[in-house]
C-alpha positions as CSV (number, residue, x, y, z in Angstrom):
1,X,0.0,0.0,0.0
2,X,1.4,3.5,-0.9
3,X,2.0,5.9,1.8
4,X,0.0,9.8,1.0
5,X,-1.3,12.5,3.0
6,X,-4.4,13.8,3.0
7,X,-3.6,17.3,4.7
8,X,0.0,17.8,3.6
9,X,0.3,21.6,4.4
10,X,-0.1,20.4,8.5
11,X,2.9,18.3,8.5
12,X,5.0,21.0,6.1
13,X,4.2,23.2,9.5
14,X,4.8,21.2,11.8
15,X,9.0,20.4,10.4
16,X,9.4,24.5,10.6
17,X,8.3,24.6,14.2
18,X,10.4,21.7,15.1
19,X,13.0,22.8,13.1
20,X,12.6,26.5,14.7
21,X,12.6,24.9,18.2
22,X,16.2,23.2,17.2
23,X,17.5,26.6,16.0
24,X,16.5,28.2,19.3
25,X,18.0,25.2,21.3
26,X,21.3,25.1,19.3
27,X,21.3,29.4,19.8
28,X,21.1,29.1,23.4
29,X,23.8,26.6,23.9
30,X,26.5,28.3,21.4
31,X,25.4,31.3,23.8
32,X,26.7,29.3,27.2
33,X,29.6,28.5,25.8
34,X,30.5,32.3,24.6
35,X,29.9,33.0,28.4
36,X,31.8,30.4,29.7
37,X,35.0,31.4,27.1
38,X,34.7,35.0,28.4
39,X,35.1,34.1,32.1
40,X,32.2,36.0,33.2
41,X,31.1,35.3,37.3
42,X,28.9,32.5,36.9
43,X,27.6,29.7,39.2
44,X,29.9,27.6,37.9
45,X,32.7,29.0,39.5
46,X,31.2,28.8,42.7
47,X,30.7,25.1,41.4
48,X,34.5,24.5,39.8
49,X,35.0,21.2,41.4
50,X,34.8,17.8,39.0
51,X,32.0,16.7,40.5
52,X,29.6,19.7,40.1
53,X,31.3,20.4,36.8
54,X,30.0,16.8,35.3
55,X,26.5,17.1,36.9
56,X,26.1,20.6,35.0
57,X,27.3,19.2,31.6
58,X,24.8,16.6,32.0
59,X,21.9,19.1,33.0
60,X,22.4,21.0,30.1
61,X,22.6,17.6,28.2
62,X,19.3,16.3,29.2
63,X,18.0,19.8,28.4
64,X,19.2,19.8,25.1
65,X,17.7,15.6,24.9
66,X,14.2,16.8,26.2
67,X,14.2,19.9,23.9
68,X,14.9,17.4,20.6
69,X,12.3,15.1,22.4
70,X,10.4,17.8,22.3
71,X,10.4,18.9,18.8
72,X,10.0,15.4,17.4
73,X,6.9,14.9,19.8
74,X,5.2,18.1,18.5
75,X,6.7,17.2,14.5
76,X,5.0,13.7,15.3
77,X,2.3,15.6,15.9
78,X,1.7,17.6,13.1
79,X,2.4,14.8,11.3
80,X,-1.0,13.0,12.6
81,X,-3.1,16.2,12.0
82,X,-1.8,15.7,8.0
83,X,-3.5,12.0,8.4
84,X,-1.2,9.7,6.7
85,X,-3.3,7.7,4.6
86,X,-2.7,4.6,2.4
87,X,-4.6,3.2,-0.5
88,X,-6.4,0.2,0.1
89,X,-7.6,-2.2,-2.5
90,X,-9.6,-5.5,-2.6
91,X,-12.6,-7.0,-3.7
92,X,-15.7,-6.4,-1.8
93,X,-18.8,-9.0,-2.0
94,X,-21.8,-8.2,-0.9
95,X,-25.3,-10.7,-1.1
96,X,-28.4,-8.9,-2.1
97,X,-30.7,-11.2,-1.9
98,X,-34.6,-10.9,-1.0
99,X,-36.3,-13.6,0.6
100,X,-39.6,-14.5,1.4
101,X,-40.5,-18.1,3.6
102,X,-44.0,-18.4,2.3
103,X,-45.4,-21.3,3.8
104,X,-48.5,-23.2,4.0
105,X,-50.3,-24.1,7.2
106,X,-53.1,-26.0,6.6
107,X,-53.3,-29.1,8.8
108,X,-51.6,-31.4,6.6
109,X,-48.2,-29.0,6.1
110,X,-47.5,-27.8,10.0
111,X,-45.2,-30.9,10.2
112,X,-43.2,-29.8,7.1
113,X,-43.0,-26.0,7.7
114,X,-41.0,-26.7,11.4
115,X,-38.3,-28.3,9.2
116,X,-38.4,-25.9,7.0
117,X,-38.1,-22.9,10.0
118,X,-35.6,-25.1,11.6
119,X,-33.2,-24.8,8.5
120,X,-33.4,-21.2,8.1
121,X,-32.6,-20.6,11.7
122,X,-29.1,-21.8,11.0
123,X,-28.9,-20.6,7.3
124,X,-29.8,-17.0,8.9
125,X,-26.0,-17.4,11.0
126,X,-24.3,-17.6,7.9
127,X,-25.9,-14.6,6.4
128,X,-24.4,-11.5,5.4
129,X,-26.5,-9.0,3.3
130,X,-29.5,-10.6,2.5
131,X,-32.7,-9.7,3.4
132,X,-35.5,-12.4,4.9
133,X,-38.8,-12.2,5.6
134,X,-41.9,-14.9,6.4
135,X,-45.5,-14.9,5.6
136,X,-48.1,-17.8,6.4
137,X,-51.5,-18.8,4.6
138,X,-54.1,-20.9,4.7
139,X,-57.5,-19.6,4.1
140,X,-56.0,-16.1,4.5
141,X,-52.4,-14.7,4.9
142,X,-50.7,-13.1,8.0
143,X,-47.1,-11.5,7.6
144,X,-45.0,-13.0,10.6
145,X,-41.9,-10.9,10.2
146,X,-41.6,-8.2,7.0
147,X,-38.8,-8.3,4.9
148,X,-35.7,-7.3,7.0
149,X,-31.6,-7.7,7.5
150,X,-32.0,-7.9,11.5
151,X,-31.5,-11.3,11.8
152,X,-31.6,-11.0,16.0
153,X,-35.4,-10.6,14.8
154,X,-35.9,-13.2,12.6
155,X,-33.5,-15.6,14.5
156,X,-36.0,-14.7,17.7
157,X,-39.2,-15.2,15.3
158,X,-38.6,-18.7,13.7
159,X,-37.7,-19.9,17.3
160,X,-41.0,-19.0,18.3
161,X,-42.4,-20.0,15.4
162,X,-40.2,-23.7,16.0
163,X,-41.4,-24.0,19.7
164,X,-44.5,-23.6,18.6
165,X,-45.1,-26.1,15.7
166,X,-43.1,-28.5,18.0
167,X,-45.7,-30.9,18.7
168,X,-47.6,-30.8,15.4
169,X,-45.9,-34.0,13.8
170,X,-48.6,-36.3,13.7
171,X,-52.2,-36.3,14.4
172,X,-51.6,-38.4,17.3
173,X,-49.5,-35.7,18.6
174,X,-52.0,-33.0,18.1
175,X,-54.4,-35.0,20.1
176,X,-52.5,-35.3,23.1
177,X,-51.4,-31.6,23.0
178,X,-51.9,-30.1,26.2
179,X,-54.4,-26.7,26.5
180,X,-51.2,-24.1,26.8
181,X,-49.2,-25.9,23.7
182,X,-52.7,-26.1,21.6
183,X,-53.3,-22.1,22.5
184,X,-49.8,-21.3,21.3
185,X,-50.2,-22.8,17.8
186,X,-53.6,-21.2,17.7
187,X,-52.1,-17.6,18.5
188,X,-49.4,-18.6,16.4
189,X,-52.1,-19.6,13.4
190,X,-54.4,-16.6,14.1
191,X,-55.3,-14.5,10.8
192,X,-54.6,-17.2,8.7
193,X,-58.5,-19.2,8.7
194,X,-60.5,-16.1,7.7
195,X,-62.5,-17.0,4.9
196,X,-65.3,-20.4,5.9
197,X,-65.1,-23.4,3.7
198,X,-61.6,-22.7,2.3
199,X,-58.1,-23.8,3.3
200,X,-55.0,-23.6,1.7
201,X,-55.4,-21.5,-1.2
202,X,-52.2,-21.5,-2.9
203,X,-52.1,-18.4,-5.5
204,X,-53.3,-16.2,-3.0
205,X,-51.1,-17.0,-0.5
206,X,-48.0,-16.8,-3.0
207,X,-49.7,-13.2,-4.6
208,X,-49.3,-11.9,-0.2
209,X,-45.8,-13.6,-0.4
210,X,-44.7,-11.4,-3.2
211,X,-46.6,-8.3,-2.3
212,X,-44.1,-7.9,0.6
213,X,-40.9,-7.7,-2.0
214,X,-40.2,-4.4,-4.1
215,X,-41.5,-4.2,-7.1
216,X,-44.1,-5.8,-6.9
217,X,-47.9,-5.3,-7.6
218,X,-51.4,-6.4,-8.0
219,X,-53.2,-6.6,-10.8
220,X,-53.2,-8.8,-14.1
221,X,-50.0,-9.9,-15.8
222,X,-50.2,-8.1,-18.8
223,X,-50.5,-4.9,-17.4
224,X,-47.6,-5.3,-15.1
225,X,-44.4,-4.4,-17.3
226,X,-41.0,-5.6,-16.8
227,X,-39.1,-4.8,-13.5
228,X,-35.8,-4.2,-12.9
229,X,-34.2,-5.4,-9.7
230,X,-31.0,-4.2,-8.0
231,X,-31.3,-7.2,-5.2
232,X,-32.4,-10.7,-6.5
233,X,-36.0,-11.5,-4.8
234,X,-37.2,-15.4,-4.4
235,X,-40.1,-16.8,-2.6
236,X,-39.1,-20.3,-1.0
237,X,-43.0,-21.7,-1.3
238,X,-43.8,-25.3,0.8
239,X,-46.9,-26.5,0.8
240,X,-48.9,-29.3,-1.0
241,X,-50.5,-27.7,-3.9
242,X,-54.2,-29.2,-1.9
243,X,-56.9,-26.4,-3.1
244,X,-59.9,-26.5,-1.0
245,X,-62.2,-23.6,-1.9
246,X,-62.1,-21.1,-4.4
247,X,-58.7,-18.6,-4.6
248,X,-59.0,-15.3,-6.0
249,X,-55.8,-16.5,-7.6
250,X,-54.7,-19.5,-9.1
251,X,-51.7,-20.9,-8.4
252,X,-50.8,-20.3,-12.1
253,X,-51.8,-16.2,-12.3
254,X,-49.9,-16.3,-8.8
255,X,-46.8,-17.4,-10.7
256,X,-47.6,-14.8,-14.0
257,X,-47.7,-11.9,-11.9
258,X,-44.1,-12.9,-9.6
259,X,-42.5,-13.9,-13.2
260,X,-43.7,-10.5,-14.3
261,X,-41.8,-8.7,-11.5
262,X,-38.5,-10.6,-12.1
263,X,-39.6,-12.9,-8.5
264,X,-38.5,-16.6,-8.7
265,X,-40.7,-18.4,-6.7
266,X,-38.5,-22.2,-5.7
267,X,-41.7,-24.7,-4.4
268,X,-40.9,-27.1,-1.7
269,X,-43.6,-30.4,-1.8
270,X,-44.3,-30.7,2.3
271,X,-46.6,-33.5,2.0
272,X,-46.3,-37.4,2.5
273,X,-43.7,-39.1,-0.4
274,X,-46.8,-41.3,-1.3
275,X,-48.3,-37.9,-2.5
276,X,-45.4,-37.1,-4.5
277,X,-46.8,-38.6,-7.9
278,X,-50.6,-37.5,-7.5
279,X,-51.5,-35.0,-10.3
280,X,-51.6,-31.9,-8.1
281,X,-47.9,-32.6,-7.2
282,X,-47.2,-32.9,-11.0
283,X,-48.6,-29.9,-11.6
284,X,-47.6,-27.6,-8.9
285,X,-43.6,-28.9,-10.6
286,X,-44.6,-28.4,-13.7
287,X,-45.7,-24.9,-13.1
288,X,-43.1,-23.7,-11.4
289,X,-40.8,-25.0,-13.4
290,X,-42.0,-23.3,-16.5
291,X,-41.7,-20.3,-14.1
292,X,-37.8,-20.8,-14.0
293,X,-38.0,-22.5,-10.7
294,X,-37.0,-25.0,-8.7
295,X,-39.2,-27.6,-7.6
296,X,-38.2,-30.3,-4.8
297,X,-39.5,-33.4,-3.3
298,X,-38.6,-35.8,-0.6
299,X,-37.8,-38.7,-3.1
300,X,-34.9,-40.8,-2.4
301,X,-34.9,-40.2,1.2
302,X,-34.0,-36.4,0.7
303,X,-34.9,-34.6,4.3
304,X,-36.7,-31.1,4.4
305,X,-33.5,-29.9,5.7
306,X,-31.6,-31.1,2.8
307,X,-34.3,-29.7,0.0
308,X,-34.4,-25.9,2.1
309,X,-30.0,-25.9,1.8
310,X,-30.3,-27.1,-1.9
311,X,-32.7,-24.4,-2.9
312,X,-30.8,-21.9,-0.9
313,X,-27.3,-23.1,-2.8
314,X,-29.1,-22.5,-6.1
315,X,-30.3,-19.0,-5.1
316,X,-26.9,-18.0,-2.8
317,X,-24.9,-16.0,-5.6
318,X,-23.5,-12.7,-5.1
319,X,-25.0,-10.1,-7.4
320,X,-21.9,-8.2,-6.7
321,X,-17.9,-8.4,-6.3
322,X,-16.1,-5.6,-8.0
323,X,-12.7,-4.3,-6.8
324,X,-12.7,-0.8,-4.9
325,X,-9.9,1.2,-4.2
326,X,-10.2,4.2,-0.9
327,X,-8.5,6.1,0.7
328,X,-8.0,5.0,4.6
329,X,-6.3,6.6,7.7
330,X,-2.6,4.5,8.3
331,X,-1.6,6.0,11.7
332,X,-0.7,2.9,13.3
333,X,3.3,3.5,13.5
334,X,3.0,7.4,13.7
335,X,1.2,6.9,16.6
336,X,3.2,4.2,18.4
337,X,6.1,6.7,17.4
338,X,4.9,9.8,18.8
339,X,4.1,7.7,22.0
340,X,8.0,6.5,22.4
341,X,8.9,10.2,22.2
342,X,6.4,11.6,24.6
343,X,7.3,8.4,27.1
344,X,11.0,9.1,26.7
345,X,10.8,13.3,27.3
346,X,8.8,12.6,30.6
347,X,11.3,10.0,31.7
348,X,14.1,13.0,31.0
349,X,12.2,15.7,32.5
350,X,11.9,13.3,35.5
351,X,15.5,13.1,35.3
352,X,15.9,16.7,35.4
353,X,13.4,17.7,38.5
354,X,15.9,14.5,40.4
């Protein structure tokens, strides 16, 4: 890195004061010794042994030592006020990434979505830029965090979200669920069984997913032009693809309107693998893959955990890494310099009171 100032004319001050405070020094001790050569009445001469003589010279010595110390601490100094800067270049990366958990929570998905929350709990400790945010639906939506980069909050929100689904893994489970765990998945739920005689209406919840990304608006597809995006914005969608009622959006105009706004929506299958070839599974892949997405089942033994990291892999790609050069404060040895100088004149000005 290359050494530069960034207020020159301090430091250019700074060497003519120290350099005037040398001059002076140097003047007053060629004037001592004109005194001494002509012999005037002094205090050495009432001091003319060897002894005194050598504890003078050494006065004016360490007089002369603290003056220089001096002069370098205040040239030090000035030297600071002209910051000494270096150049510093490298490669900055940055993740710009919008994403929204959008996930089902009818009855037959709770099991699913606490392996999903689970996996972003630890994917959000190895995040750096990105932006998350979750939304629920069944029936109706309900926005349980908006899209945000304080991952304290959404670390603290998909634990309670976690603790709360914890004993939702069977029907057997739900059963024996005491009053207090039942109430918490019901608070936890609330706002998202609005509407009688419907559950789990998929293009609707996945039109409230998107509405909470930039860019994005209601209305048909063809009268919502092209958007450009400076941060890449996914919805990670798990659920089923099981319709019961009548959405004001399909599942299909759902995905027009994201594709539209330039939002990949990646679909997760939480359902049982014996579901996995049923034609509302094939066509819940078939649409989002013609939507430039990423559709993934259990098959093979694949976990939830293991589908949520893949998807993420897919989507974790830095929109930006260019190489920067700026201008940064060096001060590190100047300081330590200027502190060795001011440490040795106060140990010679101890010297001198002694």
């Amino acid at each position: 890195m290359q050494l530069s100032w960034q207020s020159p004319w301090a430091a250019l001050v700074g060497v003519m004061v120290a350099l005037a405070i040398i001059v002076l020094a140097l003047a007053f001790a060629r004037k001592h010794d004109a005194d001494d050569a002509l012999h005037v009445f002094s205090m050495a001469d009432d001091l003319a042994t060897e002894r005194a003589s050598q504890l003078l010279r050494q006065w004016r010595i360490l007089n002369r030592v603290a003056a220089a110390l001096l002069a370098v601490a205040l040239l030090l100094t000035f030297v600071l006020v002209a910051r000494p800067a270096s150049v510093d270049q490298g490669e900055e990366r940055s993740s710009s990434r919008d994403i929204v958990l959008c996930l089902d929570v009818s009855g037959s998905t709770l099991p699913y979505d606490r392996e999903v929350i689970d996996t972003y709990r630890d994917l959000v400790s190895h995040f750096q830029g990105e932006r998350i945010g979750m939304s629920i639906f069944n029936s109706t939506s309900r926005t349980v965090f908006p899209l945000t980069d304080d991952y304290d909050l959404v670390s603290h929100q998909l634990e309670l979200a976690s603790k709360a689904l914890s004993g939702v893994q069977s029907q057997d489970d739900i059963d024996k669920m005491s009053e207090e765990d039942y109430q918490r998945i019901s608070d936890w739920l609330e706002g998202t069984q609005n509407r009688k005689d419907a559950t789990s209406l998929i293009g609707d919840g996945v039109v409230s997913c998107a509405a909470m990304l930039p860019g994005f608006t209601y209305g048909s597809a063809s009268s919502q032009g092209s958007t450009e995006r400076t941060r890449a914005a996914s919805i990670v969608l798990a659920t089923d693809n099981v319709v019961s009622g009548t959405p004001v959006y399909t599942l299909k105009q759902a995905l027009n309107l994201t594709s539209k706004a330039n939002i990949t929506v990646d679909g997760l299958f939480s359902g049982p693998e014996a579901s996995e070839k049923d034609s509302t599974t094939t066509d819940m892949r078939n649409l989002i893959e013609s939507h430039h997405g990423t559709f993934l089942t259990q098959s093979s033994g694949t976990t939830v955990n293991e589908l949520v990291r893949d998807i993420d892999t897919r989507r974790n790609k830095e929109s930006r890494a260019t190489s920067k050069a700026s201008m940064v404060d060096d001060p590190a040895w100047w300081v330590l310099a200027l502190a060795v100088a001011v440490a040795l004149w106060l140990l010679v000005v101890w010297r001198l009171k002694r």
